[in-house]
N, C-alpha and C positions, 0 to 999 in steps of 0.2 A: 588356352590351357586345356590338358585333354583331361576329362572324366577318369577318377580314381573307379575302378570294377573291383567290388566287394564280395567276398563270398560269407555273410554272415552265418556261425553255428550257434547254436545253442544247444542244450547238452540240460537233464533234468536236476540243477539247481535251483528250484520255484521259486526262493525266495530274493532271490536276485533280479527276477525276470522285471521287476517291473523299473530299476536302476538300468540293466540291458537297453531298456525300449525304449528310455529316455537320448542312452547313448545313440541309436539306431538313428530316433529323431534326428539329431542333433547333428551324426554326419552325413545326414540325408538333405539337411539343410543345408550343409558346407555345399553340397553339390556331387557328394560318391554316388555313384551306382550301387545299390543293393540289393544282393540277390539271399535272402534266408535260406537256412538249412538247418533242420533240428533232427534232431535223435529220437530213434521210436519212444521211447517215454516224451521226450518235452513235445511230440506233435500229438498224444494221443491222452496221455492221463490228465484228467481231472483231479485239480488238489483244490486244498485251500487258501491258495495263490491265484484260481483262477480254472475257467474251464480251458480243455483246448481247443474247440472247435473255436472259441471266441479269441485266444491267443493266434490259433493261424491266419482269422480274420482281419486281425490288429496288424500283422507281420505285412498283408499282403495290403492291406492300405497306406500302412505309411512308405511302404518301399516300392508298391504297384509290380512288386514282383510275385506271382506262386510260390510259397514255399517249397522247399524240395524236402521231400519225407521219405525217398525210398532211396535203395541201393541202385536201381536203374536208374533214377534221375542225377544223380549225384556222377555216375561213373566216368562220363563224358567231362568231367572237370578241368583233369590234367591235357589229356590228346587234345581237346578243343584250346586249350588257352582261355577259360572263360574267364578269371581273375588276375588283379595282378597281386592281389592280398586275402588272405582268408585268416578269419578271426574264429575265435571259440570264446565266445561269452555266453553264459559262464563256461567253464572247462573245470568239471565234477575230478573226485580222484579216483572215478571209475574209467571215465574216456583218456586220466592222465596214465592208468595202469593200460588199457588196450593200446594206446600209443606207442608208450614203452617198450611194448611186448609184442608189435608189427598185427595186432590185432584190427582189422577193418569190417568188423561185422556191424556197423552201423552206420548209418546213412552221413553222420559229423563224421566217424573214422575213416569210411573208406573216402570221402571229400579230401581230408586230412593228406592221404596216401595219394590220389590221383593229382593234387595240386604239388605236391614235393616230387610230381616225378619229371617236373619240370622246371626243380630245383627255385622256384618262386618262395616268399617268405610266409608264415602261417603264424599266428598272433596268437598268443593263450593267455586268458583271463581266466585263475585261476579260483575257483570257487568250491572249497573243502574242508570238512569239520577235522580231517586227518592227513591236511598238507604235512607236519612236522612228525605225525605216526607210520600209519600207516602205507600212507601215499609217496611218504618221502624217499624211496629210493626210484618209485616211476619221474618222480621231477626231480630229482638228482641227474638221473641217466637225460632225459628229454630234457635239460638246460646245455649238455654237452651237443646235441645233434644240431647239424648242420641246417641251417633258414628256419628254425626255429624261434620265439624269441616269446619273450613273456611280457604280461601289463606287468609293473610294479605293484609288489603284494605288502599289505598288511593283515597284522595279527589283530583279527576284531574283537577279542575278549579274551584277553589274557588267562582270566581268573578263572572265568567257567570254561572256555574250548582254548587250551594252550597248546592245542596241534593245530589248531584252525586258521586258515589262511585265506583272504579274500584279495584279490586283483582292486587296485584303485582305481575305478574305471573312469574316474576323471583324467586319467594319463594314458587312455585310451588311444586318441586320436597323436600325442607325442609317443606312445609305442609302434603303432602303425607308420608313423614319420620316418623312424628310423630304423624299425625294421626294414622299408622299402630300400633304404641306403647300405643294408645288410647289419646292422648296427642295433645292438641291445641295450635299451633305458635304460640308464641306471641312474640311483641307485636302484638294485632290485628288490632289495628287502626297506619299505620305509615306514618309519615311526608312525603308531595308530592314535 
């Protein structure tokens, strides 16, 4: 069996980060290769989720990979072939707006953009307080494009954020299944 090559992003939803790292485990276990890649906030700010010197720490122990933080390291994604899958957990509705709008001015975008130019498939975990506001025509448009393909979202609090949408990232490793086969989970929208 040949090793699944991962290109893990992350993208500045903190509050998710520590469900992400779980998942990271978990298909680091199955046996994927991972390779991290975050976005200038999620490799540099400090919140109250966590510092980052001690999240790129974390990244590069459980996956024995360096994370990649710059638009140099990143760029070589596509031309080299380094993945056969690249994920975006979380995928904020700011990287889903750059997306959208052929923006690659960050270290997860321009990844994003070098691995689809080799028409490979790219996973988004979608993590946003204004998936159904103000985000929603970037993921309108980005469910239409081509090797695209999303985790199955739900709506985490109806009452207080009724735009907000999180990716079930227990359906994580069955989105990446069938994205590899060109093929989008569904359902995509599932009951919270």
């Amino acid at each position: 069996m040949t090793t699944l090559h991962i290109g893990f992003c992350l993208t500045g939803s903190f509050c998710t980060f520590d469900r992400v790292m779980r998942e990271i485990r978990q298909l680091k276990a199955d046996g994927a290769s991972i390779t991290p890649i975050l976005s200038f906030n999620a490799a540099s700010l400090d919140t109250r989720f966590g510092r980052a010197a001690d999240r790129l720490a974390e990244l590069e122990d459980i996956t024995g990979h360096k994370p990649l933080t710059t638009l140099q390291e990143v760029e070589p994604i596509g031309p080299k072939g380094l993945f056969d899958v690249l994920v975006v957990a979380p995928c904020t509705g700011t990287t889903l707006g750059r997306l959208a709008n052929g923006i690659s001015d960050t270290p997860v975008t321009l990844a994003v953009k070098s691995h689809l130019r080799r028409s490979r498939p790219v996973v988004l975990a979608v993590s946003t307080n204004d998936a159904l506001g103000g985000s929603f025509a970037s993921l309108a448009h980005l469910k239409s494009v081509k090797h695209l393909f999303f985790v199955p979202m739900i709506q985490d609090d109806v009452l207080n954020k009724p735009n907000s949408l999180v990716a079930d990232l227990s359906r994580l490793p069955d989105a990446i299944h069938c994205a590899l086969l060109g093929q989008q989970l569904l359902p995509l929208f599932v009951p919270g």
